[in-house]
N, C-alpha and C positions, 0 to 999 in steps of 0.2 A: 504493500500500500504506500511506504514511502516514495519509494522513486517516483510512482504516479502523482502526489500530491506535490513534488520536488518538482515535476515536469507542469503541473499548475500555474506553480508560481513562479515558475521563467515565463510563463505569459502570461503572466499578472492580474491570473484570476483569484478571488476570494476561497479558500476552503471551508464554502457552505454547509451546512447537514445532509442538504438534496444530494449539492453533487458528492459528498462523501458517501452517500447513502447506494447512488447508483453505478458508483464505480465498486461498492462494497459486494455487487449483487452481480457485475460480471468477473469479479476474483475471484466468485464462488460456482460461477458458472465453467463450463467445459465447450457451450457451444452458444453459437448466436442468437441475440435478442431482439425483438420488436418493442415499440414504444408502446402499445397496450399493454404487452405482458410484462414490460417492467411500472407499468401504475398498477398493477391487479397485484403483482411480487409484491411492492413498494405498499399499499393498500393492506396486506396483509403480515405487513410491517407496523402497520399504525399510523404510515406517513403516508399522508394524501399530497397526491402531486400532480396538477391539473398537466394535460395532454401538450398544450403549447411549452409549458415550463417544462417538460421533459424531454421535445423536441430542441426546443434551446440547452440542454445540458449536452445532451448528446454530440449536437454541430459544434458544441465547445470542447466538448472533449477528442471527437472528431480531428477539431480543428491544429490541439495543442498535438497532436497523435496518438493518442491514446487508444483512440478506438478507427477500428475503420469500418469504414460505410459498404455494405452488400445489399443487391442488390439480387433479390430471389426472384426466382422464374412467374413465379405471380405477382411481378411489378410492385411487392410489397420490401421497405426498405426494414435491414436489420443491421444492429453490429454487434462487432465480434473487438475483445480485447489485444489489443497490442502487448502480448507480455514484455517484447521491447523495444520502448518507443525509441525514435529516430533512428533504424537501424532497419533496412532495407530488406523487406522478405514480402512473401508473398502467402496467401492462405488455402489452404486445403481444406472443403468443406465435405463432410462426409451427407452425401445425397439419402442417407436412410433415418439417421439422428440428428443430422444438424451440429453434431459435433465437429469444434475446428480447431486448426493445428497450424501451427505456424512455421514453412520455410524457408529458412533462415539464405538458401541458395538463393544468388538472383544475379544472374547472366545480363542485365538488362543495360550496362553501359555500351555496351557491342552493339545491340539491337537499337540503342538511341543514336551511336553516331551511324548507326547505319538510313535509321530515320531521317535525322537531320543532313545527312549526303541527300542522299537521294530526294527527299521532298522540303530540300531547303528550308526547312523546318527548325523551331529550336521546341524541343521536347521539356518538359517541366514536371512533370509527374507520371507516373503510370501505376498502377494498381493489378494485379494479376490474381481470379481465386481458378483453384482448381477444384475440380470435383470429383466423387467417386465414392469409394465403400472403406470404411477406416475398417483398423486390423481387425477389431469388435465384431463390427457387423460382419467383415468376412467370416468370422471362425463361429459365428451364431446362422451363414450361409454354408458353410461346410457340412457336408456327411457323413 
């Protein structure tokens, strides 16, 4: 929890109860969250937290990296925690639990100047999730 709350405050946000509250709830999670299901978790905490104020937690924590933004196949957004922010990886969501995992490998300065040759381009971010069946769900697929 520290580093997270360390990485707050080089963007020079206040360490609230909310957002202590909703970073406390994906260090406890293993796989990604939606803004409804962290008011109904949050709710069943005792802490009510209207839907806009929880969208703004999120783009903030988003924002400082903490969390990053997904993007599921039913155009509905979730995130998943950064166990380490500033540090270039990419994420693995497993398509049966929702559980995700962080890779730490990422090829992507090749692929950027390769971008920027080619389509005279200057690249600034990219994000990569992969998907598929974690070792879990494989060995609960096995016979």
């Amino acid at each position: 929890m520290e580093k997270y709350l360390a990485v707050l405050k080089e963007h020079h946000f206040k360490i609230t109860p909310r957002r202590k509250a909703v970073l406390e709830l994906f260090l406890r999670q293993k796989r990604y969250l939606g803004p409804y299901e962290i008011k109904q978790m949050l709710g069943k905490e005792s802490l009510e937290v209207g839907l806009p104020s929880i969208y703004r937690i999120l783009e903030e924590l988003e924002g400082a990296g903490i969390l990053a933004k997904i993007e599921h196949g039913s155009r509905r957004l979730y995130y998943s925690l950064c166990r380490k922010p500033h540090i270039d990886h990419h994420h693995f969501v497993c398509s049966k639990c929702n559980k995700v995992e962080e890779v730490e490998f990422c090829n992507f300065p090749e692929i950027s100047s390769f971008i920027e040759e080619k389509l005279n381009a200057k690249v600034q971010h990219h994000f990569l999730r992969i998907e598929g069946l974690c070792s879990e769900c494989r060995r609960k697929e096995s016979p």
